[in-house]
ZAMARGU-4260 file (C-alpha; in steps of 0.2 Angstrom, whole numbers, plus 5000, padded with zeros to 4 digits):
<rodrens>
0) 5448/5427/5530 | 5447/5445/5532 | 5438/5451/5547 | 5428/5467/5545 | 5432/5482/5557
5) 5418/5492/5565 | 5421/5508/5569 | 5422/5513/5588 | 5416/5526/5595 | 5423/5539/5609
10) 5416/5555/5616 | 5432/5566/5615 | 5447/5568/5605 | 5463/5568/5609 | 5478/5572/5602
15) 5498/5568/5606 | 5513/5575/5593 | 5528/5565/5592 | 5536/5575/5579 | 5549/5568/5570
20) 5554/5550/5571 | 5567/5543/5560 | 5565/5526/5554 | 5573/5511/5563 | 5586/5504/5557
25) 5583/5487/5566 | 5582/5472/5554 | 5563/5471/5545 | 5549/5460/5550 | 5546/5446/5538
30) 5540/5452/5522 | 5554/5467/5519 | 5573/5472/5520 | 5579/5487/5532 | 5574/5503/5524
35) 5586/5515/5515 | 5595/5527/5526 | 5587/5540/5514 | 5569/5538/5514 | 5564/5544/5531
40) 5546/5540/5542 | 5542/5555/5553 | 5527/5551/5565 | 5519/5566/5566 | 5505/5565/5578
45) 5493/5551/5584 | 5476/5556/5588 | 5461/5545/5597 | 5443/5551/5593 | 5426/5547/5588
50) 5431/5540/5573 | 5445/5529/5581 | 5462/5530/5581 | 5476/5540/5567 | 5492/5543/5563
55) 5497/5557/5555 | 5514/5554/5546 | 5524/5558/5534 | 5537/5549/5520 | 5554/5558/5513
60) 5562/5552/5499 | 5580/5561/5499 | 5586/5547/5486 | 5589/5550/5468 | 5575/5537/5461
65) 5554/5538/5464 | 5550/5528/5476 | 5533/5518/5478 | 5523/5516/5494 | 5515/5500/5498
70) 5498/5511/5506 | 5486/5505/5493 | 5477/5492/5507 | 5461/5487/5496 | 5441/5489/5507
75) 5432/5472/5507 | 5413/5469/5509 | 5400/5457/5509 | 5401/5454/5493 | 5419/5454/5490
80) 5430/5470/5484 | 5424/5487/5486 | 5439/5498/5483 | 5454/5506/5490 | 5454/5513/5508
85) 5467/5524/5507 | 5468/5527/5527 | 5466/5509/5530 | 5478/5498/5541 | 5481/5480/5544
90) 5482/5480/5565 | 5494/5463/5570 | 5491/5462/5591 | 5502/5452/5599 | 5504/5452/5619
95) 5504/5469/5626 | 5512/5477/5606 | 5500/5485/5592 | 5508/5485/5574 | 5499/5497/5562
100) 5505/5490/5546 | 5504/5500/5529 | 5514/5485/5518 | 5513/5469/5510 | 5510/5457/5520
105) 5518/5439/5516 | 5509/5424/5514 | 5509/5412/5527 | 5518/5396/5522 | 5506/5385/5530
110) 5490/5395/5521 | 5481/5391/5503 | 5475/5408/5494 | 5468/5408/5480 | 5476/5425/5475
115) 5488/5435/5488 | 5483/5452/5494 | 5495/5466/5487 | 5491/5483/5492 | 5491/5497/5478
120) 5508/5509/5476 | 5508/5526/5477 | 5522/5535/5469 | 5533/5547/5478 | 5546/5558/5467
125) 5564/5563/5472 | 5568/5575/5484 | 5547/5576/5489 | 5538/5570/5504 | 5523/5560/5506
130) 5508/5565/5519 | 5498/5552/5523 | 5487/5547/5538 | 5477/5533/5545 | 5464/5528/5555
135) 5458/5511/5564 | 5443/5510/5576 | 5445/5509/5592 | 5445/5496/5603 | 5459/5489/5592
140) 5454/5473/5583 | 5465/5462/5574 | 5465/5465/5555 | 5475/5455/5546 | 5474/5449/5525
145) 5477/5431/5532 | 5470/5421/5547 | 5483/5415/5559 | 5473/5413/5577 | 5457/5418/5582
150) 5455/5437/5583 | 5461/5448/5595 | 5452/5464/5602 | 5461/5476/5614 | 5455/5491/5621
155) 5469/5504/5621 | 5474/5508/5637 | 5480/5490/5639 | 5492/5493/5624 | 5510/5498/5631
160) 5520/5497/5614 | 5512/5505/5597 | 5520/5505/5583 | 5517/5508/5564 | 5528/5500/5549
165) 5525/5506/5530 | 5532/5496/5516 | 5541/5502/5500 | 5548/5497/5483 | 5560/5508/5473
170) 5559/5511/5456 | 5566/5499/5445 | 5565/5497/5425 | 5560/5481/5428 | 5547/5484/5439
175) 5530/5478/5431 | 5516/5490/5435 | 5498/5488/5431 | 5483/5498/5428 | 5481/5514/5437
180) 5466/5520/5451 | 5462/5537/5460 | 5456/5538/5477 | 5455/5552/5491 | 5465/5562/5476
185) 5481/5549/5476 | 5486/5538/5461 | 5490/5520/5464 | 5496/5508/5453 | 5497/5489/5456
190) 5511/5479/5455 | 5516/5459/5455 | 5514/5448/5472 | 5532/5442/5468 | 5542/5458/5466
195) 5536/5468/5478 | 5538/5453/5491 | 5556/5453/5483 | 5560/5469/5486 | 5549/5478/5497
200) 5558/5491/5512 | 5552/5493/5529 | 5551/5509/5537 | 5549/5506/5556 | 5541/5521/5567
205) 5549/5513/5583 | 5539/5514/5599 | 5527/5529/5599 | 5523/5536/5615 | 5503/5533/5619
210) 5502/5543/5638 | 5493/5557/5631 | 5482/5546/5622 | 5475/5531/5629
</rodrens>
């Protein structure tokens, strides 16, 4: 159900910077509402390497409430659960277009789970920004929490539109938050399938250019 990804490997690194990219304010894929004008994604750079390939990017929240990343993607192994993976992305390939998703990701209606997969929240205060990067091996594989179709691999250069989307929850009194968990120096708290299906934002990077790249 949940495909594990091997890293790939390449011999030299190299590195493109977009600089600042404002969210979309297109309508949000299934799963999330269109962002606030006031919390901003900035892509700043996208980098293909050894260890595969990153974004670098940033989350401003110019708003006058916390708000709560949906980045907390958790690391399955043989066994089952490992951990957080706090660079980790779900990769959703479909015809020539790469999503790098950092959100919830809904529930099929046509799939039985015995428990949904909701990624940890990392808190971001008023007024601060948020610095995050992550990283998927190269060629890109499909990596997603639910099987839809049989899995996809596709080597970069054969990707013409990339993209990364990262979900968010405001702050909210009602907003039930459990437990808390430190990894790679974040905090991450956990949070009901329900509400942040509910609620959850979508921050949409737009098309980021791949020439320099591939």
């Amino acid at each position: 159900m949940r495909a594990l990804l091997q890293a790939g490997a390449c011999c030299l690194a190299l590195v493109i910077f977009v600089g600042c990219t404002r969210a979309s304010n297109q309508p949000a894929n299934p799963g999330g509402r269109v962002a606030q004008a006031e919390v901003e994604l900035k892509v700043e750079s996208v980098t293909s390497g050894p260890e595969g390939l990153a974004v670098a990017y940033a989350v401003r929240n110019a708003t006058s409430q916390a708000v709560l990343l949906v980045d907390g993607l958790p690391e399955w192994g043989p066994t089952g659960y490992v951990g957080l993976a706090p660079e980790r992305a779900y990769v959703d390939l479909s015809g020539d277009t790469a999503l790098l998703l950092r959100q919830l990701v809904p529930v099929p209606q046509d799939t039985d789970v015995e428990a949904p997969e909701v990624p940890a929240l990392s808190r971001v205060e008023p007024g601060a920004t948020a610095s995050r990067r992550l990283v998927v091996p190269l060629p890109l594989r499909t990596s997603m929490p639910y099987a839809s179709g049989p899995e996809v691999t596709r080597e970069l250069s054969t990707v013409r539109e990339l993209r990364l989307r990262v979900g968010y929850v405001p702050e909210a009194a009602d907003l039930r938050l459990h437990g808390t968990t430190e990894s790679a120096g974040l905090t991450y708290r956990t949070a009901e399938y329900g509400q942040v299906l509910t609620r959850q934002q979508i921050l949409d990077s737009g098309p980021l250019p791949l020439d320099g790249v591939k």
